[in-house]
C-alpha positions as CSV (number, residue, x, y, z in Angstrom):
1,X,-31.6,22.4,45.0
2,X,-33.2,25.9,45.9
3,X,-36.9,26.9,45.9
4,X,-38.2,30.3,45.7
5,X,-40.7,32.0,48.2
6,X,-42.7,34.8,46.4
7,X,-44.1,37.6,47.2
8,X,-46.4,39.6,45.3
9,X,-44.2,42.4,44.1
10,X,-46.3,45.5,45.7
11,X,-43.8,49.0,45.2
12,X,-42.4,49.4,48.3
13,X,-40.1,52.8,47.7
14,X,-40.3,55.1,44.9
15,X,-37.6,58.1,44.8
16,X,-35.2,59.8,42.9
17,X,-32.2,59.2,42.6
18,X,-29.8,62.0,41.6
19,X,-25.6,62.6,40.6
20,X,-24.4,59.3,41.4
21,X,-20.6,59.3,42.2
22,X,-19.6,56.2,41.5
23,X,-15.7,54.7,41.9
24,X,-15.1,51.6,41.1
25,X,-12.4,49.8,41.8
26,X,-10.7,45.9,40.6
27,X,-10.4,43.6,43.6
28,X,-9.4,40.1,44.0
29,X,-12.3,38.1,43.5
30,X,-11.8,35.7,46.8
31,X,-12.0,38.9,49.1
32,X,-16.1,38.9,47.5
33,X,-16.3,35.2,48.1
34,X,-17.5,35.0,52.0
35,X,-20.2,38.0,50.9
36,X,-22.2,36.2,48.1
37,X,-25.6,35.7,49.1
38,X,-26.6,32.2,48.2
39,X,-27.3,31.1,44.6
40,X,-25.8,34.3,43.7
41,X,-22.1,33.9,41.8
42,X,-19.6,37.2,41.0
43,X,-20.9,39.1,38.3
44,X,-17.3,40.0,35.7
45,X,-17.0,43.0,33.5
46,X,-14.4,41.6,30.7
47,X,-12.8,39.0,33.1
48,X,-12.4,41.9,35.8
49,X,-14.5,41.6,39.4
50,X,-15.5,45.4,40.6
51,X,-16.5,47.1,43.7
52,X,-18.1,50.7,43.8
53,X,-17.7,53.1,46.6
54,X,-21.2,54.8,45.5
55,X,-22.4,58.3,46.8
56,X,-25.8,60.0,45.3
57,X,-29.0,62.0,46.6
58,X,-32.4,60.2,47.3
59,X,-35.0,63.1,46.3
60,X,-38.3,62.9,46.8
61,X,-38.9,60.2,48.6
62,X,-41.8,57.6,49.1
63,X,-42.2,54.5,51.6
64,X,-45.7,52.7,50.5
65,X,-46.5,55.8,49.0
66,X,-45.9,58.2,51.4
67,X,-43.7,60.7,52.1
68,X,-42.0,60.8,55.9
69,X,-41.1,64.0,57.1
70,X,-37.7,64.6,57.6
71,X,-37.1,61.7,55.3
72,X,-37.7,62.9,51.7
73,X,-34.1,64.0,50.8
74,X,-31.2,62.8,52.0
75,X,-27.2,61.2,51.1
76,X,-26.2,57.4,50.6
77,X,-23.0,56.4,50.5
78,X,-22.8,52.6,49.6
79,X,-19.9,50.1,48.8
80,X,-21.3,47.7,46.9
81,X,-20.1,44.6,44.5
82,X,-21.9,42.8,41.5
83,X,-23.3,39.5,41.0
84,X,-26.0,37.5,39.2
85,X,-28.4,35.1,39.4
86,X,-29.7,32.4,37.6
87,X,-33.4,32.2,37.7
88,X,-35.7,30.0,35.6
89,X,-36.0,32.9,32.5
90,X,-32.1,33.3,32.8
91,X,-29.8,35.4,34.4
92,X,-30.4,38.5,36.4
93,X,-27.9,40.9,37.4
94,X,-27.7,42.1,40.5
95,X,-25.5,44.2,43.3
96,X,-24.8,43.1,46.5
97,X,-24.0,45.7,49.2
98,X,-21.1,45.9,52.0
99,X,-22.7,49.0,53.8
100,X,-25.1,51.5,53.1
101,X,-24.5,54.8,54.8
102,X,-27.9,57.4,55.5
103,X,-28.0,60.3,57.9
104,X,-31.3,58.7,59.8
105,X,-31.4,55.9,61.9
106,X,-35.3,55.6,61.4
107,X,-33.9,54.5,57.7
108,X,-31.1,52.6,59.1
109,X,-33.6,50.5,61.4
110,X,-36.4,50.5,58.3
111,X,-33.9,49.0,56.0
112,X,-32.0,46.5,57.7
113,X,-35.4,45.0,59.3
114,X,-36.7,44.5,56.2
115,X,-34.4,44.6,53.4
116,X,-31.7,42.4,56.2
117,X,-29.3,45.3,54.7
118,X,-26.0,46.6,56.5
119,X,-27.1,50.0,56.8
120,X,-25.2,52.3,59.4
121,X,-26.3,55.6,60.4
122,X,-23.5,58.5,60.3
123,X,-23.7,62.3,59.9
124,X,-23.3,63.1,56.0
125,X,-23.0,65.9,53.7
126,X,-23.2,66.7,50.4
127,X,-22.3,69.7,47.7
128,X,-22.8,70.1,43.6
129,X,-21.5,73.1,42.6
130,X,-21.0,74.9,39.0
131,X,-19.3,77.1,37.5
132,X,-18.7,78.5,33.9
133,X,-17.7,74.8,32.6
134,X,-17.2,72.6,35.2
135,X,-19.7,70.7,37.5
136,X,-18.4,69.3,40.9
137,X,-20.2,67.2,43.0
138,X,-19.1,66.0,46.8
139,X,-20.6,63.6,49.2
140,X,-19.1,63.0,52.7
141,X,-19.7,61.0,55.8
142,X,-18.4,61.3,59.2
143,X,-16.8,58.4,61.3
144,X,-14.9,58.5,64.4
145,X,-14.9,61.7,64.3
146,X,-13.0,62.2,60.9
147,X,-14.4,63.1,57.5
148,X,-14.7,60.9,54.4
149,X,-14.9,62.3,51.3
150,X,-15.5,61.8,47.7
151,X,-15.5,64.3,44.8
152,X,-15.7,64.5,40.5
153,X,-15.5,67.8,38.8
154,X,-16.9,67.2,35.5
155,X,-18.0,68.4,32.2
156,X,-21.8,70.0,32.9
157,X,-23.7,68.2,29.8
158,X,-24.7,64.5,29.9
159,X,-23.8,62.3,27.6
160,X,-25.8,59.1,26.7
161,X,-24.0,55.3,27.7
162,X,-22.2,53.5,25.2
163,X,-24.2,49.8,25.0
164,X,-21.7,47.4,25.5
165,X,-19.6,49.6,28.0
166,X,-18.0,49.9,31.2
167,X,-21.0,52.5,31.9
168,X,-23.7,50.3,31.2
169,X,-22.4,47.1,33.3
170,X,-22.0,49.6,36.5
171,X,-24.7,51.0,36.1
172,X,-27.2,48.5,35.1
173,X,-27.9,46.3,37.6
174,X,-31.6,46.0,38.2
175,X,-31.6,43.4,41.3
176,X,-30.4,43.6,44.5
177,X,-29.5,40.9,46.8
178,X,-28.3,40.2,50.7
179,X,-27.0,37.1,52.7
180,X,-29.5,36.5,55.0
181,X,-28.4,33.0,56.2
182,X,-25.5,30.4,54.1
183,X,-28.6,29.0,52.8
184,X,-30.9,32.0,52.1
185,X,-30.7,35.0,50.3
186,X,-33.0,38.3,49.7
187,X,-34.0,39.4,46.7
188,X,-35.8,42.4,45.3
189,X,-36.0,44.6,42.0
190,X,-35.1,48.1,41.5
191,X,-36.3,49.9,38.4
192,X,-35.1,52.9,36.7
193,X,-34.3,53.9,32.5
194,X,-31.0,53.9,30.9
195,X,-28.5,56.6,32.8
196,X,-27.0,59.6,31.3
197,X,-23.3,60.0,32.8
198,X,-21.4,63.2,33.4
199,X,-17.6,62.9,31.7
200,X,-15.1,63.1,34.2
201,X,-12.4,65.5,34.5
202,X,-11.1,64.9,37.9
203,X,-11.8,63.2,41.4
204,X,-11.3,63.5,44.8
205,X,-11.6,60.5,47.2
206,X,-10.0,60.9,51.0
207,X,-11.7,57.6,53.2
208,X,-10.8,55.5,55.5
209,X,-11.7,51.9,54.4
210,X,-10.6,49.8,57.7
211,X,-12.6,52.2,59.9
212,X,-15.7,52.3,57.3
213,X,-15.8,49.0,56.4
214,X,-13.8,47.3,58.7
215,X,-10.6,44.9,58.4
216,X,-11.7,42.5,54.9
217,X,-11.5,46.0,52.9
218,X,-8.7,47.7,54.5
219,X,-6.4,46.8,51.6
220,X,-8.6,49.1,49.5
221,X,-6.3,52.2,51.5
222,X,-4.0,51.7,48.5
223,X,-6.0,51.0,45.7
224,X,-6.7,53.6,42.9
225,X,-10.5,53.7,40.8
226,X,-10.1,51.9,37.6
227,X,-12.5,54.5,36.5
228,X,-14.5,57.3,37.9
229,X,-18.3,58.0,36.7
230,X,-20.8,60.7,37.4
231,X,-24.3,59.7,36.7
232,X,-27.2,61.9,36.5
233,X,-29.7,59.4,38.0
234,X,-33.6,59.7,37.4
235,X,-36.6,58.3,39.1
236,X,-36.1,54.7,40.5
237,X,-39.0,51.8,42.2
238,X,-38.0,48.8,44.6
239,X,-40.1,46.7,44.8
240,X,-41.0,44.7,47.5
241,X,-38.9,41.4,47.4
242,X,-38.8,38.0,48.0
243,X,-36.3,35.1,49.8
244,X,-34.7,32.2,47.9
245,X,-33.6,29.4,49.9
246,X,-32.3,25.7,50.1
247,X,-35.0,23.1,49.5
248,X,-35.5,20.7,52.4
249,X,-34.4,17.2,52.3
250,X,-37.4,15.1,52.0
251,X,-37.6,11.6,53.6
């Protein structure tokens, strides 16, 4: 059995989150297996298990309200895979993260101490660029001395998600949760509205997997997106969370 450990659910980051690259990818589920947090099971999209190599903008940003200088704006480059939970109203879908790339390692330290993330602190970049019908947008991150990138050129007009589709199952995911211990996990909410997504015309993607995310996701060198999305993002709240653990054996 497992209890839950609440905490009341104070905002602990609000930002914005802005032209989300996100390139997801069909893996074998047992290569996800030794990541799930506990309680969590592998969240499938029409009998397929996904992971995302995700790159976007946090704009705007607020810890507890405030803004920290030098760390309002900035890249994340996450690879991340999808589960859910079931909790006493039902299910909640959720995303669980392999690393989470920023540029800071006052963010790096912030997140991992309290969130129990995988963050890692690397130099990054970023570029969106238009022109008379296109719209490309490029994050990066450097590691060992070699850059990683990731590109769409697009169409420049947003289009709403199709309920039911592809879109929607990436994209809505409203909980996020970490493997603290085989017997604990972390949970907290993120909140946002329904995404707009850019149609895709073309990608880029030139990274290093083994060296990024070490041996487990190597094999990924070889793999090509299943699909390719740009979303436009809007304002997002996490929330502060809360652990779920085992229940202790009473006597």
């Amino acid at each position: 059995m497992q209890q839950t450990i609440p905490i009341k659910k104070r905002t602990f980051l609000d930002a914005q989150w802005r032209k989300l690259v996100m390139m997801n990818f069909k893996v074998d589920p047992e290569v996800l297996k030794p990541y799930l947090p506990f309680e969590t099971e592998l969240d499938l999209w029409n009998d397929t298990c996904y992971i995302s190599l995700v790159g976007f903008m946090f704009q705007e940003t607020r810890m507890l309200k405030m803004k920290i200088p030098f760390h309002v704006n900035f890249e994340e480059i996450n690879l991340r895979f999808y589960v859910k939970y079931k909790d006493t109203e039902g299910y909640r879908r959720g995303v669980v993260f392999i690393k989470e790339i920023v540029p800071m390692p006052s963010l790096t330290l912030v997140a991992n101490a309290f969130y129990s993330e995988n963050y890692e602190t690397l130099t990054t970049s970023h570029a969106w660029l238009e022109d008379a019908d296109s719209l490309t947008v490029k994050y990066g991150w450097k590691k060992d001395g070699r850059w990683n990138v990731m590109r769409t050129t697009s169409e420049k007009e947003p289009v709403d998600i199709v309920e039911g589709s592809e879109e929607e199952f990436i994209t809505e995911h409203f909980w996020g949760y970490t493997k603290i211990k085989d017997n604990v996990s972390a949970e907290y909410e993120v909140q946002h509205p329904r995404w707009q997504v850019y149609p895709v015309k073309d990608y880029g993607l030139r990274v290093n997997f083994e060296k990024t995310y070490g041996p487990d996701f190597a094999f990924m060198q070889n793999l090509k997106p299943v699909s390719v999305f740009l979303a436009e993002g809007s304002e997002i709240v996490v929330k502060q969370g809360r652990k779920i653990k085992a229940e202790a054996l009473e006597v």
